[in-house]
C-alpha positions as CSV (number, residue, x, y, z in Angstrom):
1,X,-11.4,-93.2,-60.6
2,X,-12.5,-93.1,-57.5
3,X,-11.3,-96.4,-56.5
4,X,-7.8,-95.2,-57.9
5,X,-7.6,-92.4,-55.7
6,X,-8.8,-94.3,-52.4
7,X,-6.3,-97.1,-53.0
8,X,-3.5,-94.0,-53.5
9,X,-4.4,-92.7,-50.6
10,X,-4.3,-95.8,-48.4
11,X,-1.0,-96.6,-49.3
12,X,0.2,-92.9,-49.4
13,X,-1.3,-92.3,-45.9
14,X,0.2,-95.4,-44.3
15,X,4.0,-94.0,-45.2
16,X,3.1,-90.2,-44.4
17,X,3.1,-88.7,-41.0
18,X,-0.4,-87.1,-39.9
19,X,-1.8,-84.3,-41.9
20,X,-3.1,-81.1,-39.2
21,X,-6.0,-79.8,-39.6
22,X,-6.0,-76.1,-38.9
23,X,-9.5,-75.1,-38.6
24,X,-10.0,-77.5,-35.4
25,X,-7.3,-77.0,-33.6
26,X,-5.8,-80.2,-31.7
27,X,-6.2,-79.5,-28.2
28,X,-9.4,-77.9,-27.1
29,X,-7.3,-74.3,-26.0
30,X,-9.1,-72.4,-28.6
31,X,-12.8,-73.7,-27.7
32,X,-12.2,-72.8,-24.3
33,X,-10.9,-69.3,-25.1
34,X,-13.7,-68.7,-27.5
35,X,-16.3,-69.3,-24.4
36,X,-14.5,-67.1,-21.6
37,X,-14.3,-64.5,-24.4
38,X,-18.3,-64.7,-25.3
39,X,-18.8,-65.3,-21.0
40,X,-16.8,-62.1,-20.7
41,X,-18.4,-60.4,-23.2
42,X,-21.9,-61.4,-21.9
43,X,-21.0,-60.3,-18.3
44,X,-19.5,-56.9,-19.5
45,X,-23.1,-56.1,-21.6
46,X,-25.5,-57.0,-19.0
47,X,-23.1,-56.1,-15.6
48,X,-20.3,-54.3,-16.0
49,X,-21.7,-52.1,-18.7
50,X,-24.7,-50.8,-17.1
51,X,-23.1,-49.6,-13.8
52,X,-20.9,-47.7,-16.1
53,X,-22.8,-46.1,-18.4
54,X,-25.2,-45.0,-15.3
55,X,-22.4,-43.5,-13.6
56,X,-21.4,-41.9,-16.6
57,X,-24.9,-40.5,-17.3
58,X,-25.0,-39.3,-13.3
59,X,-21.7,-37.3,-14.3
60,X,-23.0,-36.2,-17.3
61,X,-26.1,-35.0,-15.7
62,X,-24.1,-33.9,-12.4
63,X,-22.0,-31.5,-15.4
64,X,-25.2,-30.0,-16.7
65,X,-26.6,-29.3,-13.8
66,X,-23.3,-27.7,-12.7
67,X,-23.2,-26.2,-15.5
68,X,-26.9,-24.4,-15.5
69,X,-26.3,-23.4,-11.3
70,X,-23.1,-21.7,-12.8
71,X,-25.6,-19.9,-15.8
72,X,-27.7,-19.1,-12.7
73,X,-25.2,-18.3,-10.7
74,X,-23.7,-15.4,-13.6
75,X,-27.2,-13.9,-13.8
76,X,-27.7,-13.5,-10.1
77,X,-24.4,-12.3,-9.7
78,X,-25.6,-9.8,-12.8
79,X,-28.7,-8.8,-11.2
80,X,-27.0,-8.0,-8.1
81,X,-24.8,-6.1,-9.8
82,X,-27.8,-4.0,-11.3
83,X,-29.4,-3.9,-7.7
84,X,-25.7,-2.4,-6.6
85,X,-25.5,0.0,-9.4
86,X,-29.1,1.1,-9.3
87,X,-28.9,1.5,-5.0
88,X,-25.4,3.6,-5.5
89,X,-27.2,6.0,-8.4
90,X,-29.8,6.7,-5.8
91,X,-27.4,7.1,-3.4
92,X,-25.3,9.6,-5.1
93,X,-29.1,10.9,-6.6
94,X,-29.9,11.3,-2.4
95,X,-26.3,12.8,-1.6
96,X,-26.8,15.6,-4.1
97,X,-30.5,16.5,-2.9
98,X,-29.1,16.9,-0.1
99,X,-26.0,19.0,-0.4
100,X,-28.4,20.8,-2.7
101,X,-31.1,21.4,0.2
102,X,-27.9,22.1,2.5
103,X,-26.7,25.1,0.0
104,X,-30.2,26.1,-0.2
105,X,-30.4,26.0,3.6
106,X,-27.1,28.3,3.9
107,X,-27.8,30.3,0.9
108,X,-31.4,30.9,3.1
109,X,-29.5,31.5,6.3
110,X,-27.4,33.4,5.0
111,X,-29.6,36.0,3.3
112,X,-31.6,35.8,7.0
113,X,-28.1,36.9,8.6
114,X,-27.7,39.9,6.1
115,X,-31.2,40.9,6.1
116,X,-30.3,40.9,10.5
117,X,-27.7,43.1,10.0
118,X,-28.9,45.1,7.6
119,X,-31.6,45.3,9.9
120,X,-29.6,46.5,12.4
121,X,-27.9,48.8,10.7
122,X,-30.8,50.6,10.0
123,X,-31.8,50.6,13.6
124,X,-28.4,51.7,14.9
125,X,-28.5,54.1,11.9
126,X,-31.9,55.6,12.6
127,X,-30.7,55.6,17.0
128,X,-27.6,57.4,15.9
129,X,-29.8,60.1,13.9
130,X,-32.2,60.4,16.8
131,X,-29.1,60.7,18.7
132,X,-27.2,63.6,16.7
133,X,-30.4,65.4,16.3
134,X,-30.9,65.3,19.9
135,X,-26.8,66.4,20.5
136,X,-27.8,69.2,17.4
137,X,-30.7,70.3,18.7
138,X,-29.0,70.6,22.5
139,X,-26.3,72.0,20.8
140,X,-28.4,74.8,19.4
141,X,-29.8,75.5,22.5
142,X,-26.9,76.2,24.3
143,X,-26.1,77.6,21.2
144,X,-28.6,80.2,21.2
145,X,-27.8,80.7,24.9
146,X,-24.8,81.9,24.4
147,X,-25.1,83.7,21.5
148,X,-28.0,85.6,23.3
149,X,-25.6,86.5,25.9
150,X,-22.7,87.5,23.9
151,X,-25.2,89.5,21.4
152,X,-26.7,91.2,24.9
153,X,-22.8,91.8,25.9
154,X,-21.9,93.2,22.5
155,X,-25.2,95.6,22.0
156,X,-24.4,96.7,25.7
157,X,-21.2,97.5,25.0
158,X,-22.0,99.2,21.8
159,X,-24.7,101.1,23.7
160,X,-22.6,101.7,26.7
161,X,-25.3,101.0,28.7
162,X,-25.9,97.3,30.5
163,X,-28.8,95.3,28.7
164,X,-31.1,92.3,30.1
165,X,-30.4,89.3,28.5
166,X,-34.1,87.7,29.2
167,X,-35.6,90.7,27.5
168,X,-33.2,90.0,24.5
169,X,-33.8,86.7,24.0
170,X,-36.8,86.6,21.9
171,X,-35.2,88.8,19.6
172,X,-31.5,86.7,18.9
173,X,-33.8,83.4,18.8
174,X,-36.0,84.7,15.6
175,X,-32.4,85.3,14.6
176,X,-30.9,82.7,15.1
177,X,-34.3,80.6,13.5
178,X,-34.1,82.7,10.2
179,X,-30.3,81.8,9.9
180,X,-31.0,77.8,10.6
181,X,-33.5,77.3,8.0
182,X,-31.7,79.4,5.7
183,X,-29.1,76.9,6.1
């Protein structure tokens, strides 16, 4: 059978045309693309590929660490702002100790002014006293002067007979005593 098919195939393949084969491929376009493609492929794993990747992991690593001075960045800024808010409360703590030492000051000033014046008053009060009791007691001498003499006057006329007013005098000053303190 063999022989059959050998000597049907000799005279069948002297009339027909070529047969293609199309696993290999006639001209060698296919071999040639195959190599540049594994070439390329080789020279992108071991030289392109590496470059790459490192500047990739630089960026990547360039991200985090922007990333964490950022984290640092927002808890610096938040400490900062606690350093703020704790300076301004003892500011404001400092401002009201001292308006409250300044009212205290004033409040002690003041009563110093009014315990002055009062003071003062109590001097000028007691002068004034001294002074009216001096005027009331001038007063009731000159007083008791002339009451002597218009008591001498009026007893002499009464008498029809002239009287000595130094003579009289002891007599119209127990008078006029007994009718002072009996005021």
């Amino acid at each position: 059978m063999l022989a059959v098919l050998s000597t049907i195939a000799a005279e069948g393949g002297a009339h027909a045309e070529e047969v293609i084969n199309p696993v290999i491929p006639e001209n060698p376009e296919m071999i040639w693309g195959g190599i540049a493609f594994f070439l390329l492929l080789i020279l992108m794993n071991w030289v392109l590929l590496p470059p790459i990747k490192q500047a990739m992991r630089k960026r990547s690593e360039q991200i985090r660490g922007d990333e964490e001075a950022a984290e640092r960045a927002l808890v610096d800024s938040e400490q900062v702002r606690r350093d703020y808010d704790a300076t301004l409360a003892e500011a404001r703590a400092e401002a009201s100790r001292i308006v409250d030492e300044a009212r205290q000051s004033a409040e002690a000033q003041r009563a110093e002014i009014v315990r002055a014046a009062e003071d003062e008053v109590a001097t000028l009060r007691q002068a004034a006293l001294a002074e009216l009791d001096a005027e009331r007691s001038a007063a009731l001498g000159s007083l008791r002067t002339d009451v002597a003499a218009i008591a001498v006057a009026a007893a002499s006329k009464v008498v029809q007979q002239p009287l000595d007013v130094s003579a009289n005098q002891a007599v119209v000053d127990q008078f006029v005593s007994s009718a002072d303190s009996k005021a």
